[in-house]
N, C-alpha and C positions, 0 to 999 in steps of 0.2 A: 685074288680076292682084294677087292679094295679096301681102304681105310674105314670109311665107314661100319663096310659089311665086316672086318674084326674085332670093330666096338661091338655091332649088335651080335656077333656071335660071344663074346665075351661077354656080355652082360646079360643074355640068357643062360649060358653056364653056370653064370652065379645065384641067379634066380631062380634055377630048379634044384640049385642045392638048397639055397633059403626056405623056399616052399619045403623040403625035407626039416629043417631044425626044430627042434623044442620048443613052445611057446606057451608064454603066462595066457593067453587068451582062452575063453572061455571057448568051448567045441564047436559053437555054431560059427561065432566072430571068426574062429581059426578056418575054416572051411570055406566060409564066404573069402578071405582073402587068399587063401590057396586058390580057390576057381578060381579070381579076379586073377592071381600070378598068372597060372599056367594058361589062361587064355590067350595074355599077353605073348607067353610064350612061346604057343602055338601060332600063332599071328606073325613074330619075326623070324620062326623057323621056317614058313611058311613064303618068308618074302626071302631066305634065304638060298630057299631052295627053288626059288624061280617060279612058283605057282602064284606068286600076288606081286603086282605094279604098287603096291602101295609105298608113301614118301618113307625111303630109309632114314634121315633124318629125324622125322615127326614120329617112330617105331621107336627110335634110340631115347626120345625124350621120355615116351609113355613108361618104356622098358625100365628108365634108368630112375625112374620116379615112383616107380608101379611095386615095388615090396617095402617100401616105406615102413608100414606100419609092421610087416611080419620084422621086418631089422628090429623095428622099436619095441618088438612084446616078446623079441627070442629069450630063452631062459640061456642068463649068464651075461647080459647086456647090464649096462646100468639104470638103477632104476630110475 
């Protein structure tokens, strides 16, 4: 496994525990950003497992950008 492909397997492990955690967000808001996670997710497991050509670089950037908002509304974050 190369370097890359360690990052994006490491920051899809962390992004499907985030899509799990507690959030102040309202249940639609939470839900629209859980699909938008686990998309992501599916998408670099997806180029992980050799079924998509897509840029691993430009995967890691979405990936690594892409629970923003679930990090910033988890309950026990600061406000």
């Amino acid at each position: 496994m190369s370097a890359p492909e360690r990052i994006l397997r490491n920051l899809l492990i962390y992004l499907e525990g985030l899509a799990r955690e507690p959030s102040h967000l309202s249940e639609t808001k939470l839900n629209r950003e859980k699909v938008a996670v686990l998309e992501l997710v599916a998408r670099g497991w997806k180029r992980l497992a050799g079924g998509s050509t897509a840029d691993i670089e430009a995967l890691i950037d979405s990936v690594g950008s892409g629970g923003t908002v679930l990090l910033n509304h988890r309950k026990g974050a600061p406000a």
